[in-house]
MMTF fields as JSON, N, C-alpha, C and O atoms, coordinates in Angstrom:
{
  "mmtfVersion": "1.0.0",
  "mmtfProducer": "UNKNOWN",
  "numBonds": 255,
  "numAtoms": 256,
  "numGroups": 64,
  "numChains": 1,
  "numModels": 1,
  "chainsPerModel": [1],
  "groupsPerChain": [64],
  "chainIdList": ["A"],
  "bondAtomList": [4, 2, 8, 6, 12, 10, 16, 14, 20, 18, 24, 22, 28, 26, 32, 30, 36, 34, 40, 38, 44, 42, 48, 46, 52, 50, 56, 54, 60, 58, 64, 62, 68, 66, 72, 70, 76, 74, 80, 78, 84, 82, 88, 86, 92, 90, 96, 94, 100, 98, 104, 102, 108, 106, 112, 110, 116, 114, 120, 118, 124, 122, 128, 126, 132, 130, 136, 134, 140, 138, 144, 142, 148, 146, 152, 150, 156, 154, 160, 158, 164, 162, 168, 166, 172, 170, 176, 174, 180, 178, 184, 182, 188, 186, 192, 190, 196, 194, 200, 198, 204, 202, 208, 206, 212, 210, 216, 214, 220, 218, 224, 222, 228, 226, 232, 230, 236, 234, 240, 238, 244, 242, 248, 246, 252, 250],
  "bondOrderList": [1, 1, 1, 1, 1, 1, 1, 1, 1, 1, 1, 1, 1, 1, 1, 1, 1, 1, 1, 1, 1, 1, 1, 1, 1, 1, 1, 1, 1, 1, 1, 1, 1, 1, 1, 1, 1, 1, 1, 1, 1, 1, 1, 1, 1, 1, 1, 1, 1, 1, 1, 1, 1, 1, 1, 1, 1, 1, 1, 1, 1, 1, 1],
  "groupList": [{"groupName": "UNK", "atomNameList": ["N", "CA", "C", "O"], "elementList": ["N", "C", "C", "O"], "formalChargeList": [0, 0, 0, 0], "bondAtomList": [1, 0, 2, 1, 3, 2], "bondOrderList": [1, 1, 2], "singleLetterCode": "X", "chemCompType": "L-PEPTIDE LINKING"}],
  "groupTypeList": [0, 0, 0, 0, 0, 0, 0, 0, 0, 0, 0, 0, 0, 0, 0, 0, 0, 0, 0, 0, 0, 0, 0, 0, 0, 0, 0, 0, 0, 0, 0, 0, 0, 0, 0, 0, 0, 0, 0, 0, 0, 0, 0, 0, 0, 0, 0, 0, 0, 0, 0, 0, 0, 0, 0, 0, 0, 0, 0, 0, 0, 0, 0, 0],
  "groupIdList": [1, 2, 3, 4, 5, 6, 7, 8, 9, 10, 11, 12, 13, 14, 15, 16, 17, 18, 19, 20, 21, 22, 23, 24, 25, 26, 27, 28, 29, 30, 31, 32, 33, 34, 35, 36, 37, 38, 39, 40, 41, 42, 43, 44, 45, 46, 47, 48, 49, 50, 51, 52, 53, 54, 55, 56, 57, 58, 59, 60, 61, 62, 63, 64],
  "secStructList": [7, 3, 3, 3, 3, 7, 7, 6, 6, 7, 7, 1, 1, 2, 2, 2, 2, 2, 2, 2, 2, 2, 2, 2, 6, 6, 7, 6, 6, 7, 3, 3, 3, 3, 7, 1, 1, 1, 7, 7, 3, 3, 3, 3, 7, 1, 1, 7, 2, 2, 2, 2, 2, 2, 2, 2, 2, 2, 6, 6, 7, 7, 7, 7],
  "xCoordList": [128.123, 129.21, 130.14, 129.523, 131.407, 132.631, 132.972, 133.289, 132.921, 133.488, 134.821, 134.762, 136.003, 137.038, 137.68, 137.928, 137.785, 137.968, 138.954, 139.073, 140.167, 140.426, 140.467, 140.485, 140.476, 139.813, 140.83, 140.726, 141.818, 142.807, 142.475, 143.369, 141.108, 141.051, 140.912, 140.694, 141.105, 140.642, 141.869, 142.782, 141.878, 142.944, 142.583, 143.072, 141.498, 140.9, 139.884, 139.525, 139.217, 138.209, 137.208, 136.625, 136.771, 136.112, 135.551, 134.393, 136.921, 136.196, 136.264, 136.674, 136.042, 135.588, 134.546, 134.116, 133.918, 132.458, 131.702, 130.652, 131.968, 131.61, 131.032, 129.914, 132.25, 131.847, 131.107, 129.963, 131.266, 130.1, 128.633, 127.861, 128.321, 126.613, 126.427, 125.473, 127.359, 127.011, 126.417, 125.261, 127.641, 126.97, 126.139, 125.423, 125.935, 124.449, 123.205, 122.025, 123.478, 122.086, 122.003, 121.213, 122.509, 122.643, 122.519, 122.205, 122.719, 122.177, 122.64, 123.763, 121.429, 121.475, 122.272, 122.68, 122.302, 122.616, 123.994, 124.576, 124.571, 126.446, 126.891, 126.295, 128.487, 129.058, 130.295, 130.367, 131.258, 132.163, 133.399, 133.211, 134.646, 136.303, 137.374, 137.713, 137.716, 138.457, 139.728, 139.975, 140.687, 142.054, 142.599, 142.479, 143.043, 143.946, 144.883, 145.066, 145.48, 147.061, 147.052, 147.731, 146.147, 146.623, 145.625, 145.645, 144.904, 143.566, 142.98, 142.888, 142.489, 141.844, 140.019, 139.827, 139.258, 137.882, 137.528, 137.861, 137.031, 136.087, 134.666, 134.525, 133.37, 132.418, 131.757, 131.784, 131.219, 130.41, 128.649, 128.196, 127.847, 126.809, 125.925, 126.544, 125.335, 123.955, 124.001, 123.978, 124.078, 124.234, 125.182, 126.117, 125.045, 126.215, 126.901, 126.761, 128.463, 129.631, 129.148, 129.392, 128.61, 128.166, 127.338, 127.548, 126.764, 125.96, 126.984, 127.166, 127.687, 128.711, 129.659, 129.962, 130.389, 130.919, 130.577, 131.366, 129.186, 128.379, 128.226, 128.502, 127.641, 127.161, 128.892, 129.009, 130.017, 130.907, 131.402, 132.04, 131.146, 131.661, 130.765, 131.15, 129.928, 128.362, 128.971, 128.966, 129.562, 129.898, 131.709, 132.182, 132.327, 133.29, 134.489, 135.482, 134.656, 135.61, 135.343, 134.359, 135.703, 135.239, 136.85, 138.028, 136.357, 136.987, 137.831, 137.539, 139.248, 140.356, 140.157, 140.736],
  "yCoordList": [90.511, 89.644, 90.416, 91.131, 90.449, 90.809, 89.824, 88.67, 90.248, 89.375, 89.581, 90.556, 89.273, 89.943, 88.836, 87.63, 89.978, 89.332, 89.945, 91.143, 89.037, 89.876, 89.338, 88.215, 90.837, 90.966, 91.114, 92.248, 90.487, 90.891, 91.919, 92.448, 92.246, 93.108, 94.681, 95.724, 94.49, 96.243, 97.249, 97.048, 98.246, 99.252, 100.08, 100.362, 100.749, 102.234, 102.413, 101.522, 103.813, 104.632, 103.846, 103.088, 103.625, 103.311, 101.803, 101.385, 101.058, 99.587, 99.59, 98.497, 100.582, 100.788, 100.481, 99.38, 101.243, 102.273, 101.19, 100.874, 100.55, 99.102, 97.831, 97.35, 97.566, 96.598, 97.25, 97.035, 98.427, 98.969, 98.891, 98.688, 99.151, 99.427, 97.855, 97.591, 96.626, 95.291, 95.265, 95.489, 94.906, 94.545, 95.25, 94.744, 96.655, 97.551, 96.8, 97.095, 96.141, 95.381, 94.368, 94.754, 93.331, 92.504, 92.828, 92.024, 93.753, 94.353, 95.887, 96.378, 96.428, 97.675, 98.456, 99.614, 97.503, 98.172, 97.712, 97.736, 97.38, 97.069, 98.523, 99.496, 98.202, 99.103, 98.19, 97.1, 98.658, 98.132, 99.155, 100.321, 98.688, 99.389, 98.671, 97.491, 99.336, 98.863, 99.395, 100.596, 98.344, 98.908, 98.674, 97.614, 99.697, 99.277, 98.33, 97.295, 98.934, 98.6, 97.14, 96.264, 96.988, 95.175, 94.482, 93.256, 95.079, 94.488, 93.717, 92.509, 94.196, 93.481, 94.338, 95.195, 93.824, 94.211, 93.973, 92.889, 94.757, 94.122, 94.978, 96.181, 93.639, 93.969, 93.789, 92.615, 94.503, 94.483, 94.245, 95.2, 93.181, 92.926, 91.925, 91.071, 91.812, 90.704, 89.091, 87.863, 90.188, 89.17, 87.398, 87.167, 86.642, 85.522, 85.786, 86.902, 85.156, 85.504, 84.912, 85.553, 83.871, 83.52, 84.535, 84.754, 84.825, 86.183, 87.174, 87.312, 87.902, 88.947, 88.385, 89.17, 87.04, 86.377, 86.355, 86.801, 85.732, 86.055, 87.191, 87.28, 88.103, 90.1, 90.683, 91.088, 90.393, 90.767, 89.93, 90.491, 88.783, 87.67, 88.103, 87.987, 88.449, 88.969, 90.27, 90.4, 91.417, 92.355, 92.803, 93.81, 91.178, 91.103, 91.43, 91.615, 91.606, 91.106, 89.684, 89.809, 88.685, 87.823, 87.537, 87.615, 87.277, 86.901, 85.72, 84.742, 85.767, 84.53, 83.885, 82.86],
  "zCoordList": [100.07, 99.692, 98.76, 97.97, 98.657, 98.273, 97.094, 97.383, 95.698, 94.644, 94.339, 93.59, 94.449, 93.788, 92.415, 92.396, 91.311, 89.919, 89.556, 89.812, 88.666, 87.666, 86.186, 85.682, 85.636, 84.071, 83.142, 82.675, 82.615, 81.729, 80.708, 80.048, 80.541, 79.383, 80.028, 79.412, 81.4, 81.749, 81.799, 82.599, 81.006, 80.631, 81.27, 82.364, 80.65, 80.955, 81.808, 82.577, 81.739, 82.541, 81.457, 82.233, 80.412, 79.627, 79.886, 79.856, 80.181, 80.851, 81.513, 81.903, 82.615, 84.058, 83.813, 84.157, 83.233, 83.129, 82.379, 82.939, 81.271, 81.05, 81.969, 82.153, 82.401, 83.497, 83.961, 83.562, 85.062, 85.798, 85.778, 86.716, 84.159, 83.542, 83.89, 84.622, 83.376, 83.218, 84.835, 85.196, 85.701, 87.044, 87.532, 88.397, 87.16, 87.921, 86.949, 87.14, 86.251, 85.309, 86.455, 87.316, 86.697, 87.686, 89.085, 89.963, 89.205, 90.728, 90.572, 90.453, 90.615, 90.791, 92.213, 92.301, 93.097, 94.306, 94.173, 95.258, 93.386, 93.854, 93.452, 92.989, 93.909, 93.917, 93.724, 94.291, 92.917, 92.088, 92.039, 91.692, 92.392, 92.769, 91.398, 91.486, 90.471, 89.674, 89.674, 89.561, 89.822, 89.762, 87.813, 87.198, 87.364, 86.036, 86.041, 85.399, 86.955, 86.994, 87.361, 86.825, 88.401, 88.474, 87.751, 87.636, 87.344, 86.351, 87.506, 87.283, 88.893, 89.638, 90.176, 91.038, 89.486, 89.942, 91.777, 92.257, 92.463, 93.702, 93.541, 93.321, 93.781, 93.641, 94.878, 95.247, 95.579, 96.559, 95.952, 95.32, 96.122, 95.857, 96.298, 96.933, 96.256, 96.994, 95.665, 95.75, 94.525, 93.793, 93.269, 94.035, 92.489, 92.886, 92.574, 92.074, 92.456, 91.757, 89.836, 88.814, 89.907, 88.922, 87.836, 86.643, 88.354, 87.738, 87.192, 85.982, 88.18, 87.764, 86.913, 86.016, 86.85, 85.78, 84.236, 83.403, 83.862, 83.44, 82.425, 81.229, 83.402, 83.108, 81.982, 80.825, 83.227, 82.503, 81.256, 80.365, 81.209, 80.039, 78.77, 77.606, 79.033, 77.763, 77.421, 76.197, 78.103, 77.508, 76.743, 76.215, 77.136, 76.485, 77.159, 76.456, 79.202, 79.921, 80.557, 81.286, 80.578, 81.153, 82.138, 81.79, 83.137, 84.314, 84.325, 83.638, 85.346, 84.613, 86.454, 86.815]
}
C-alpha cells in the first residue's frame, strides 16, 4: 500500500532521514520518497496509514 503525506515541517536531508528511521521502526520493510520542495512524503509499506501518522507525529512531523 502507497501512503502519500504531506509534512509542513520537512526542509532538509536531515528530516528526510528522520522521518525515515521513524517509519523503518514501524516497518522495517518500507521504503519512503521525500520531496522538499512540495513537502510531500510517499510511503510504500504493509503498514496502516495510521501507524505512519503516528511514528511521524512522535518524532515531531506530524502529517496535515
Amino acid at each position: 500500500m502507497t501512503v502519500q503525506l504531506t509534512i509542513p515541517k520537512l526542509a532538509c536531508s536531515a528530516c528526510v532521514n528522520t522521518i525515515n528511521t521513524a517509519i523503518q521502526k514501524v516497518d522495517s520493510a518500507a521504503t519512503v520518497k521525500a520531496d522538499t520542495k512540495t513537502k510531500i512524503i510517499s510511503v510504500e509499506t504493509q503498514a496502516s496509514e495510521t501507524a505512519i501518522k503516528e511514528a511521524l507525529a512522535s518524532v515531531g512531523y506530524p502529517s496535515i
